[in-house]
C-alpha positions in Angstrom: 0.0 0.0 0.0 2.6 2.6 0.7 4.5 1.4 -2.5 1.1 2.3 -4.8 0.3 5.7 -2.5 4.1 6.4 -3.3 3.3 6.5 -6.5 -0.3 7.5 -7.1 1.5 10.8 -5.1 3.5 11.2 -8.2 0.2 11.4 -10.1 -1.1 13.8 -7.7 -3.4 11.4 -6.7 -4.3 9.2 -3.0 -6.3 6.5 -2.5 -8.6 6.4 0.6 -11.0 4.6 2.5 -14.3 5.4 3.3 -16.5 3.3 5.3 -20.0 4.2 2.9 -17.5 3.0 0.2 -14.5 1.0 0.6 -11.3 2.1 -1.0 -11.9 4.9 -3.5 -8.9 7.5 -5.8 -9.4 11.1 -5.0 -7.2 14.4 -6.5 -5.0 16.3 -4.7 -5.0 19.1 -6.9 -7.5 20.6 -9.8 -7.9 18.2 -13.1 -9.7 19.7 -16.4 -11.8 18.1 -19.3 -8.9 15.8 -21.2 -6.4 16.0 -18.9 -5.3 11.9 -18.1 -5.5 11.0 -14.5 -4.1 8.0 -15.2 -3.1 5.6 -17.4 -2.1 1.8 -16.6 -0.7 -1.4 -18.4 -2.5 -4.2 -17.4 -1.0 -6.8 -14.9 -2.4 -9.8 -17.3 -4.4 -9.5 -20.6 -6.2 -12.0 -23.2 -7.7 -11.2 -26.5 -11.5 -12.2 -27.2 -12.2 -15.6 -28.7 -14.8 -15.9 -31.6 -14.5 -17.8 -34.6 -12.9 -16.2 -37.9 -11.5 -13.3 -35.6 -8.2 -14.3 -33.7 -6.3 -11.5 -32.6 -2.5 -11.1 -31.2 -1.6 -12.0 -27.6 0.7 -8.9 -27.9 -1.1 -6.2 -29.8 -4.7 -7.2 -30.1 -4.0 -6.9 -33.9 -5.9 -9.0 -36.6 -3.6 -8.8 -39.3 -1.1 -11.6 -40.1 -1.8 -13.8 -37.4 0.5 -17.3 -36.7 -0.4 -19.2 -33.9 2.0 -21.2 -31.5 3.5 -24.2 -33.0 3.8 -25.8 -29.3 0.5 -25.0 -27.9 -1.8 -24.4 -30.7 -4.0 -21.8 -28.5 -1.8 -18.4 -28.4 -1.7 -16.0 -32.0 1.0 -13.3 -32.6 1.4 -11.2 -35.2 5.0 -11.4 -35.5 8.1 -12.2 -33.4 8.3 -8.6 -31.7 4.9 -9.3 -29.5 6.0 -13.2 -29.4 9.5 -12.3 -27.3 8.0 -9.4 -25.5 5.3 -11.8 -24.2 7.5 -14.6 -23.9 8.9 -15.2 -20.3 4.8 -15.4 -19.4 3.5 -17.3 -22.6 6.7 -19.9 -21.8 5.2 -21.7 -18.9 1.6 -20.6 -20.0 2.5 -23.0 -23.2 4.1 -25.7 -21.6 0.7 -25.8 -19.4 -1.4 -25.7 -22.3 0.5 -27.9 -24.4 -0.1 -31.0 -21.4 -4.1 -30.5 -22.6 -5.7 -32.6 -25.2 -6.2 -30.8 -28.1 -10.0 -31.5 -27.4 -9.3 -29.5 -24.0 -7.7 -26.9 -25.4 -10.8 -25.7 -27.2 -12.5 -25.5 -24.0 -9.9 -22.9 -22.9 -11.9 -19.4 -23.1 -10.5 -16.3 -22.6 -11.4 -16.0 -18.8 -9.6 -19.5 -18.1 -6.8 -17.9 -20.0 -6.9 -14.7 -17.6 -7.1 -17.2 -14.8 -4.5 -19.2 -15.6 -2.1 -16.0 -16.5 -3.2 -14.8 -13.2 -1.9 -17.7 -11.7 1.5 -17.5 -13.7 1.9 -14.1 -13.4 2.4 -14.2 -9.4 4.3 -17.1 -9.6 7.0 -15.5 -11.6 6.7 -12.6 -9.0 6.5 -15.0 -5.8 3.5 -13.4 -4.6 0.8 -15.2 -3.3 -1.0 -17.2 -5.6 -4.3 -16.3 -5.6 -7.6 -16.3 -7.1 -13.7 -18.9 -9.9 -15.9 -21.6 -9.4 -17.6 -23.5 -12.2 -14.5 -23.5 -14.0 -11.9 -24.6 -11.6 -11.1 -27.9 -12.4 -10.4 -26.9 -15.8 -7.7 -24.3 -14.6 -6.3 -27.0 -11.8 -6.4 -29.0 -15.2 -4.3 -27.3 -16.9 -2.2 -26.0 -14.1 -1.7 -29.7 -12.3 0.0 -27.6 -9.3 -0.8 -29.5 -5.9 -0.6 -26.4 -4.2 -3.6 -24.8 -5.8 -6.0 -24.1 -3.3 -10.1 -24.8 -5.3 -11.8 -23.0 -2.3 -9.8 -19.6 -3.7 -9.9 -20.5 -7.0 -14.0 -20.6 -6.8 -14.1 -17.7 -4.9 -12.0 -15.2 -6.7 -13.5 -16.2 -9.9 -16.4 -14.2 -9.3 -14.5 -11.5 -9.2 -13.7 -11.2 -12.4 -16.8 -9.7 -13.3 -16.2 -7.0 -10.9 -12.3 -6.3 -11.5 -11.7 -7.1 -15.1 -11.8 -4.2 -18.0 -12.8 -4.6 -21.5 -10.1 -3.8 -23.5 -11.9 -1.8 -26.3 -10.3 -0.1 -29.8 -10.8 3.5 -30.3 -14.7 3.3 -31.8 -15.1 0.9 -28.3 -15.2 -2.4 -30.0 -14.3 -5.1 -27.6 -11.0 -6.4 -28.4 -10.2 -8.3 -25.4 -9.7 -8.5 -21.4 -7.2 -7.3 -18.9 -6.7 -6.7 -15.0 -5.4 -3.3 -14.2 -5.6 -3.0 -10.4 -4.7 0.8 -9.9 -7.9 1.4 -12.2 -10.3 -1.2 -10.3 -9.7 1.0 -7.5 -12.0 4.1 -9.1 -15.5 3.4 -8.3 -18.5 3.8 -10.4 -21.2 6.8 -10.7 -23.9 7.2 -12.9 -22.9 10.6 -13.5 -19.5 10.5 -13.8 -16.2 12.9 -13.9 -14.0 10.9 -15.9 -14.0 8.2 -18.8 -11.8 5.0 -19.2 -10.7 4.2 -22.6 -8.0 2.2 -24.3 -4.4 3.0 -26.5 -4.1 -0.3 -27.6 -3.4 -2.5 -24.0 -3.3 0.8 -22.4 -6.1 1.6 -20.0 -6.1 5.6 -20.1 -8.6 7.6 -17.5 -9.1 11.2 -18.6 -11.2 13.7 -17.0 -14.6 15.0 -18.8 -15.3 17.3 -16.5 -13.7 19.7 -14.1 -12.4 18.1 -11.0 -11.7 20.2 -7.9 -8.3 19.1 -5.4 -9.6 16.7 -3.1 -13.0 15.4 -4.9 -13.2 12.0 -5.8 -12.5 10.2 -9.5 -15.7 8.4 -10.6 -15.9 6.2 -14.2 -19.5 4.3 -15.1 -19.1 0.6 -15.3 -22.2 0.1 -17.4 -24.1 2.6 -20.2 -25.8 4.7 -18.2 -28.2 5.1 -20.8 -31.5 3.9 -18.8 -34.0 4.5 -16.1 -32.6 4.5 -12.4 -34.2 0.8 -11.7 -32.4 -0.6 -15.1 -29.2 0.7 -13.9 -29.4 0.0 -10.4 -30.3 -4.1 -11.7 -27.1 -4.2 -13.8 -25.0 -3.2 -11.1 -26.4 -5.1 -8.7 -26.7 -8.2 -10.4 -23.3 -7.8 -12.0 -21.1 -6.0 -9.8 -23.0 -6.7 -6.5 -24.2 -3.4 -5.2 -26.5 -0.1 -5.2 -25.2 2.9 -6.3 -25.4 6.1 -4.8 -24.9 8.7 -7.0 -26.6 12.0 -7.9 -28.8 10.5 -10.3 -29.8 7.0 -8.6 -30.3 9.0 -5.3 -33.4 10.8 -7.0 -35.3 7.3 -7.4 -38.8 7.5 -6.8 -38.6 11.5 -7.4 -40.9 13.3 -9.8 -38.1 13.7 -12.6 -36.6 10.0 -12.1 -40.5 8.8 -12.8 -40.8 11.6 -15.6 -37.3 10.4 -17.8 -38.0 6.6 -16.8 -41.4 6.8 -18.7 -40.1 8.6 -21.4 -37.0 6.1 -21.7 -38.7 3.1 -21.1 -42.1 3.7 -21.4 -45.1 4.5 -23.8 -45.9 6.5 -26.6 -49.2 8.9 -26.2 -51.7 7.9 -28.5 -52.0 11.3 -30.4 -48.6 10.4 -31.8 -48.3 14.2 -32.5 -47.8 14.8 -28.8 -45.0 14.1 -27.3 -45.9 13.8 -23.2 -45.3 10.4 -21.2 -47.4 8.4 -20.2 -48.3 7.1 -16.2 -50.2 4.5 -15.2 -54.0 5.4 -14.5 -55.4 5.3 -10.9 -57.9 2.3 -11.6 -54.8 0.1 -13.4 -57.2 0.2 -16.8 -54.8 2.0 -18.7 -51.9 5.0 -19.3 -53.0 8.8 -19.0 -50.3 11.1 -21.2 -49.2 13.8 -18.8 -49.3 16.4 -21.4 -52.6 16.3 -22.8 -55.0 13.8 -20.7 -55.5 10.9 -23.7 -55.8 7.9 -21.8 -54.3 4.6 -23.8 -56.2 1.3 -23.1 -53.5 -1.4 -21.1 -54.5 -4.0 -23.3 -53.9 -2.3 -26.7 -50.5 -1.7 -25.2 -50.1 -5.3 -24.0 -51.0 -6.9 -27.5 -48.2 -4.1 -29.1 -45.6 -5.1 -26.5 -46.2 -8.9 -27.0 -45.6 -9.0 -30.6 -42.7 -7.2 -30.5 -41.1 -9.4 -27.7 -42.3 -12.4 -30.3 -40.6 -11.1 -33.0 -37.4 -9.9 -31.0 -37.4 -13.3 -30.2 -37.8 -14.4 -33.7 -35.2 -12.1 -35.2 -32.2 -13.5 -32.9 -32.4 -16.8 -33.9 -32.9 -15.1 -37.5 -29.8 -13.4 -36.3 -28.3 -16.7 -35.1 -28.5 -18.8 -38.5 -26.9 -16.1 -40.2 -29.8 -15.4 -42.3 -29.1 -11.4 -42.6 -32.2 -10.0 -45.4 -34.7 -11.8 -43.1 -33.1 -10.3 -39.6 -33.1 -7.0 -41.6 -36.7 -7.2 -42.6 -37.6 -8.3 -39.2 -36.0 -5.5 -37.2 -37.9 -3.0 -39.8 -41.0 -4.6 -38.6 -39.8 -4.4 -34.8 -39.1 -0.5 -35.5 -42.5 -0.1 -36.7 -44.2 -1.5 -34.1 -41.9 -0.1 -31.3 -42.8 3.5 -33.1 -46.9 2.9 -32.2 -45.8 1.8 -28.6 -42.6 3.6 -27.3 -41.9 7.1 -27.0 -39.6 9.0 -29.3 -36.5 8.7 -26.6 -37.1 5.2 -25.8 -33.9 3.2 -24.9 -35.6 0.0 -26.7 -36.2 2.3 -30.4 -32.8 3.6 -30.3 -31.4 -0.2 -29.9 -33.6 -0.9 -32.9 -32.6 2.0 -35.1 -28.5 1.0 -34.1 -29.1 -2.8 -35.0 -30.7 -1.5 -38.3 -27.8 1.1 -39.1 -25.0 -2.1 -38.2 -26.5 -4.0 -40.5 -26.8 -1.1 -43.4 -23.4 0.0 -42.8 -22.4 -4.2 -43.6 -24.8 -4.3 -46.5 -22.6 -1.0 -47.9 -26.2 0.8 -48.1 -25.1 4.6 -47.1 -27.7 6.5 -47.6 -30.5 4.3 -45.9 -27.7 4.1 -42.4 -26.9 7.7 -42.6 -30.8 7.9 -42.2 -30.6 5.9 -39.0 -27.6 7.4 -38.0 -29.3 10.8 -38.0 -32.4 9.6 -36.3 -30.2 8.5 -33.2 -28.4 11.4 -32.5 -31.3 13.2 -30.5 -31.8 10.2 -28.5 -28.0 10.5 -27.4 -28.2 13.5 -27.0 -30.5 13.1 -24.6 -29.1 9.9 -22.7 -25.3 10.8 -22.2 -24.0 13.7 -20.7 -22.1 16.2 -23.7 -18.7 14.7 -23.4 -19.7 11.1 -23.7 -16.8 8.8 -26.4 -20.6 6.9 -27.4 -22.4 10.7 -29.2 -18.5 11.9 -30.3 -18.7 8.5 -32.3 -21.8 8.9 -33.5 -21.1 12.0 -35.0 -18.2 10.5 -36.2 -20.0 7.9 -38.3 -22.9 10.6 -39.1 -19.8 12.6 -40.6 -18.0 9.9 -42.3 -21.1 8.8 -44.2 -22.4 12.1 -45.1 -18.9 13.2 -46.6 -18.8 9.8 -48.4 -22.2 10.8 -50.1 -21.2 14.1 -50.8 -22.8 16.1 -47.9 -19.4 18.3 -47.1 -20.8 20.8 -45.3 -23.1 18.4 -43.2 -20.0 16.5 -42.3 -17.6 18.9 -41.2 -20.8 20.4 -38.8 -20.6 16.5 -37.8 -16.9 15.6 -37.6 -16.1 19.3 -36.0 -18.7 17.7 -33.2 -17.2 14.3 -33.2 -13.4 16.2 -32.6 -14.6 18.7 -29.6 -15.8 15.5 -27.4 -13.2 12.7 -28.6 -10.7 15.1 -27.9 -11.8 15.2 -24.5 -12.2 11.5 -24.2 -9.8 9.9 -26.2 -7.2 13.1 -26.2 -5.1 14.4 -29.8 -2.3 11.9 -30.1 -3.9 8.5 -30.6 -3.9 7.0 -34.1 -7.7 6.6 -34.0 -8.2 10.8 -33.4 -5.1 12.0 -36.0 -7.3 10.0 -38.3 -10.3 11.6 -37.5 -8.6 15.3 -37.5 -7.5 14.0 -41.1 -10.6 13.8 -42.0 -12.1 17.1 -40.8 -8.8 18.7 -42.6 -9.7 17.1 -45.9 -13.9 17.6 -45.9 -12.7 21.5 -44.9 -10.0 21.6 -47.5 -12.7 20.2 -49.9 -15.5 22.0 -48.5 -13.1 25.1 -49.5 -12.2 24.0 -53.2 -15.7 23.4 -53.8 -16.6 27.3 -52.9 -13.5 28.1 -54.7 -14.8 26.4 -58.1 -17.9 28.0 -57.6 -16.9 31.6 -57.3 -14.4 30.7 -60.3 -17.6 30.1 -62.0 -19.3 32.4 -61.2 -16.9 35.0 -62.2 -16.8 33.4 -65.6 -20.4 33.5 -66.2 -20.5 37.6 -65.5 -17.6 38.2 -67.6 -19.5 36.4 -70.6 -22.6 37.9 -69.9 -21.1 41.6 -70.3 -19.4 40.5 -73.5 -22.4 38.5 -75.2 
């Protein structure tokens, strides 16, 4: 502990204990919008697993990928992330390489964390410690006489709670790692500071203004949602309530008001925009605008056949059978457009699942319709300097600039900059791409006006001389 407050000092940083919260990282001076608090490299990392998309052990890369020729199980991308990986993949491989080749496939990327885990203090002589369900398979692989199953099963679990998504710069999973310093920040629904990724890197920047002595706060879910929605994924997945500003107002006439208008109904004059509450006698939902009641049961019979076909559409989804999941989801947004209201969570997830799926079938003018319909919704659901509405008007931009719009996506890709400069900061590969961009559509933008005047001019001068 006095090692890591030794250094957190460095980073003008300390980490405390309160009894409300356990252990928690607060400032001890001022930090502003973009500014890194902190940034780790994590104490043991996997890539993801899914068929047809192997990535490097070292890099996370995709490109030019040869697996182990002892274990079968590991991918690099070349021999510079093979020997920097090396003194850990060495007794990770000969571990693996004691496994059937039938039991290797059973090794998933959280096995692979576990059993890193495991190496990882051994090479530091630490104590080894550390899930349930899936214990034999790392005492398995390990065959170490010393491993203790009880620990094993109990540390497991926290995985859940302590391990980062390692995401690229649009926040596509890529992978898992530990980074204790960063497990430390605890999570608010409204928070000061983002996490994101430079490659293995975890990086936590500031979003807001932080005052000398206030605490760091990251969300660990998408705080996109009513208070009860986030307060179940937090409980159920990283085992307790949350206390922030916004969860605290639960039950409060605002928290009802947003909750109905994320996750509830739409009025029934579909030209009014008001939420709707339950009635007094159960019957039905009263809008709170303009007094038109909506009957339960003609909500009830909307609702169900849309669970049917959401249903429907992921095993659609499932057997790869992409026209038919298209046409279904259509059918889902047009049904969820009679029941939900405009900023509805559930409409929003359709519209995105449409606009993946347009963006694949390389039709841009149909996704940069859906792209444009979700914007107000996150505007409304994330705070302004959120990485998920800079990369929404990042794609807005990049597809209205591919179909010609310049000046609609330099307005876009100007917004995309001023927010993933805050969150992602200037010097990353991902954002000199995106000011690239911007430079080009303006230097563009600027011929085009250019070309015109020239034109222009042209047209005059023949006109006084005809």
């Amino acid at each position: 502990m006095e090692e890591l407050q030794s250094a957190l000092k460095e980073r003008d940083l300390i980490v405390c204990t309160l009894p409300e919260k356990g252990r928690c990282l607060l400032t001890t001076r001022d930090f502003y919008p973009g500014e890194v608090i902190i940034s780790q490299e994590p104490y043991v990392c996997v890539p993801n697993k899914s068929s047809g998309n192997r990535r490097c052990d070292g890099c996370f890369t995709s490109s030019n990928l040869r697996k182990c020729s002892a274990c079968h199980v590991v991918w690099y991308c070349g021999s510079t992330c093979q020997k920097l990986d090396w003194k850990l993949h060495r007794l990770e491989c000969q571990a693996l390489s004691r496994l059937d080749m039938d039991k290797r496939k059973s090794v998933t990327p959280s096995i692979r964390l576990m059993v890193k885990l495991y190496l990882r203090r051994k090479l530091e002589s630490e104590k080894l410690v550390l899930y349930a369900q899936m214990a034999s398979l790392v005492n398995l692989i390990l065959q170490w006489p010393e491993i203790n199953m009880k620990e094993i099963a109990e540390n497991f679990s926290k995985f859940a709670c302590n391990a980062h998504t390692i995401c690229d710069g649009e926040l596509r999973p890529l992978g898992t790692g530990l980074y204790p310093v960063i497990s430390i920040i605890n999570h608010s629904c409204l928070p000061n500071s983002v996490l994101v990724f430079e490659g293995r890197l975890a990086v936590v920047r500031a979003v807001q203004h932080i005052t000398q002595g206030a605490e760091v706060l990251i969300s660990y879910i998408d705080t996109a949602g009513s208070t009860m929605t986030r307060q179940k994924a937090l409980t159920e997945q990283y085992l307790f309530t949350c206390t922030c500003p916004r969860c605290i107002k639960a039950g409060q006439s605002d928290d009802i008001q947003e909750s109905a208008i994320l996750e509830g109904y739409q009025c029934k004059d579909y030209q009014c925009n008001g939420f709707l509450l339950r009635s007094s006698d159960g019957k039905g939902f009263i809008c709170q605008r303009c007094g038109v009641v909506r009957d339960k049961e003609e909500i009830r019979k909307i609702a169900s056949e849309v669970k049917s076909m959401l249903d429907t559409v992921l095993m659609s989804s499932s057997a790869g059978n992409h026209q038919e999941t298209f046409f279904m989801y259509q059918k889902i947004e047009t049904l969820q457009r009679k029941l939900c209201h405009p900023f509805s969570i559930s409409l929003m997830q359709t519209c995105e699942k449409l606009l993946e799926i347009l963006m694949e079938q390389q039709n841009w003018r149909e996704a940069l319709a859906y792209c444009r319909l979700t914007i107000p919704v996150y505007q409304r659901v994330y705070p302004g300097f959120h990485p998920l509405l800079g990369l929404q008007y990042y794609t807005c931009g990049k597809l209205e600039w591919f179909l010609g719009d310049t000046d609609g996506a330099i307005e876009s890709l100007t917004r995309a900059v001023d927010i993933l400069k805050i969150t992602h900061g200037t010097n990353t590969p991902f954002i000199k791409d995106l000011l690239l961009k911007l430079e080009e559509a303006r230097a563009e933008a600027s011929y085009k006006l250019s070309s015109k005047d020239e034109y222009q001019g042209l047209s005059y001068t023949s006109l006084r001389h005809s």
